[in-house]
C-alpha positions as CSV (number, residue, x, y, z in Angstrom):
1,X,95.5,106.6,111.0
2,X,96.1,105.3,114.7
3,X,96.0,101.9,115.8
4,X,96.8,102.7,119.3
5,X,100.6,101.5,119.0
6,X,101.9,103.3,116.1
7,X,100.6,106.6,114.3
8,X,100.7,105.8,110.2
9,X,100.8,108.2,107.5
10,X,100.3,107.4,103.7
11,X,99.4,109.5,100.3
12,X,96.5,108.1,99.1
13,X,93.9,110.1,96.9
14,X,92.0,112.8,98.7
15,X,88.4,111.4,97.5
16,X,88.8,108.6,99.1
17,X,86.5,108.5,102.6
18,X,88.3,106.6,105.6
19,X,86.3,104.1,107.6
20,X,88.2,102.4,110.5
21,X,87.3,98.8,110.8
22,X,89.3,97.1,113.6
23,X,92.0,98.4,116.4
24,X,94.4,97.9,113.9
25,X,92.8,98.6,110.9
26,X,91.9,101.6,108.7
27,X,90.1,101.3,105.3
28,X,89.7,104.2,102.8
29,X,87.3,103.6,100.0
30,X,86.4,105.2,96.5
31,X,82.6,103.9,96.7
32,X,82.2,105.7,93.2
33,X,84.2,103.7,91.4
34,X,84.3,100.8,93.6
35,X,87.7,100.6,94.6
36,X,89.6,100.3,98.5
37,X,92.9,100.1,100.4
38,X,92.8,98.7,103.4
39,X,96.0,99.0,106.1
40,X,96.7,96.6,108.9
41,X,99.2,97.5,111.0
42,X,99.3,94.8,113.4
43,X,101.7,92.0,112.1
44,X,105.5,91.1,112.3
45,X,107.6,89.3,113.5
46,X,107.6,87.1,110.5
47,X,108.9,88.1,107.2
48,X,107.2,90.2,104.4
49,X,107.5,86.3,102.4
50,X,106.1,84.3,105.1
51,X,103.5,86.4,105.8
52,X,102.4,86.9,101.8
53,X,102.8,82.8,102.0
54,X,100.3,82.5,104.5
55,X,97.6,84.7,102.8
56,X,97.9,83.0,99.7
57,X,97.4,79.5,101.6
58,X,94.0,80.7,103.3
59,X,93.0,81.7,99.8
60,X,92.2,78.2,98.9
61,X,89.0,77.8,98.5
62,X,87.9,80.8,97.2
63,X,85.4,81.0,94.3
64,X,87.1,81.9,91.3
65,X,90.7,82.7,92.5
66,X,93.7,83.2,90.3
67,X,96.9,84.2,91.4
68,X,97.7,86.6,89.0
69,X,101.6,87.7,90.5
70,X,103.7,87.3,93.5
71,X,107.2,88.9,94.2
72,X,109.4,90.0,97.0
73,X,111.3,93.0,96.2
74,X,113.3,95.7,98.2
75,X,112.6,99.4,97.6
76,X,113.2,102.8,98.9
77,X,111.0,105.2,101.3
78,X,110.2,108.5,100.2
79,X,109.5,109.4,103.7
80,X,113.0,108.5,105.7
81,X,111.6,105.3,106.5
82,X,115.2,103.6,104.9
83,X,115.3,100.2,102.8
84,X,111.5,98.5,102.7
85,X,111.6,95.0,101.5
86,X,107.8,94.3,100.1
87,X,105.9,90.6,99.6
88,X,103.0,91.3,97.4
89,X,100.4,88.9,95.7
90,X,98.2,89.8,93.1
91,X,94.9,87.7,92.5
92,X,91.6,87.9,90.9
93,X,88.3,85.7,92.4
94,X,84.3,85.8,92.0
95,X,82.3,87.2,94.2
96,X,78.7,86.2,92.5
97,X,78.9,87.3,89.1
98,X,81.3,90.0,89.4
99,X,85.4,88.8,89.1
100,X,87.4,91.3,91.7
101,X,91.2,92.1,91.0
102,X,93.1,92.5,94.6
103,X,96.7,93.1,95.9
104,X,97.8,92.3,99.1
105,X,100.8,93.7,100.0
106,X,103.0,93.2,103.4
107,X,105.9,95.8,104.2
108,X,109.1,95.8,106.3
109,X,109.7,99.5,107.0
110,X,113.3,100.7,108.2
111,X,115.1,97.7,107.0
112,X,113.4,95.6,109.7
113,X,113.3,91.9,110.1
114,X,109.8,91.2,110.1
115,X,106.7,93.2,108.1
116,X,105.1,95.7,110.1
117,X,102.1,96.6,108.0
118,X,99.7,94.8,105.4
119,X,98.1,97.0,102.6
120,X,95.7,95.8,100.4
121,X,93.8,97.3,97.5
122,X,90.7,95.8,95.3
123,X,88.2,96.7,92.4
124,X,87.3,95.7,89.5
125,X,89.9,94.6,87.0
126,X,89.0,97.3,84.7
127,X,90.9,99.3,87.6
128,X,94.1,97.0,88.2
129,X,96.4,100.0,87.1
130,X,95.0,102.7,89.1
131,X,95.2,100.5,91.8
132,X,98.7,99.4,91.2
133,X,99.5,103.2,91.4
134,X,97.7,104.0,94.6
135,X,99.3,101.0,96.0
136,X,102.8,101.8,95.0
137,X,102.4,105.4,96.1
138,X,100.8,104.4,99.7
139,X,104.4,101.9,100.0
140,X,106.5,104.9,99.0
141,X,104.7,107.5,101.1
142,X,104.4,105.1,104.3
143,X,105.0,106.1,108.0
144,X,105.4,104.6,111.4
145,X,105.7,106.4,114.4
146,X,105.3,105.2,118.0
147,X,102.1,106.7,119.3
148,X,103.2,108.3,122.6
């Protein structure tokens, strides 16, 4: 994925079909089973808190919406990114009849002082635990590099 600054490189599953949606923006989807991740790669200089504050304060309003989970934990790259501190918030809403389970999740790669990325996956709730592994794997597994 390119976003014209940086280069990013995650694990995600290989059925999943990319779709680029914005400069800094890249969405892979499972359309079989209904399920996404989205990155966004444009953010910082706040922190991975502040910035999982602020998405949960434009969430009001939203049909439905529970807030399910929200933590801010440090964890380890698998990819020689160093320390990542993560901010994620876990919430279901309705979307007509159907309830959709989502996970937003902003990252501080390198043990940086703001979040450089936002990852978010969604589906059905049926699906919450295959998306908590996908998202878990794309934190471990993800990369920035300058784009020269």
């Amino acid at each position: 994925m390119s976003n014209g600054k940086y280069i990013s490189h995650s694990k995600l599953p290989k059925t999943w079909k990319e779709s680029s949606i914005g400069k800094h923006e890249t969405k892979f989807d499972d359309a079989a089973n209904g399920r996404m991740i989205r990155f966004n790669t444009w953010l910082g200089p706040a922190s991975t808190k502040s910035q999982m504050d602020k998405k949960i304060a434009s969430l009001k309003g939203t049909p439905g919406l529970k807030i399910v989970a929200k933590a801010t934990v440090k964890g380890t790259s698998t990819v020689g990114q160093g320390p990542v501190t993560v901010s994620t918030v876990v919430y279901t809403y309705t979307s007509g009849k159907t309830t959709r389970w989502v996970a937003s999740r902003y990252a501080e790669l390198k043990g940086g002082q703001g979040g450089n990325v936002e990852i978010t996956v969604g589906g059905a709730p049926s699906q919450s635990k295959v998306l908590s592994n996908v998202l878990e794997t794309a934190t471990q597994t993800l990369s920035l590099t300058p784009n020269a």
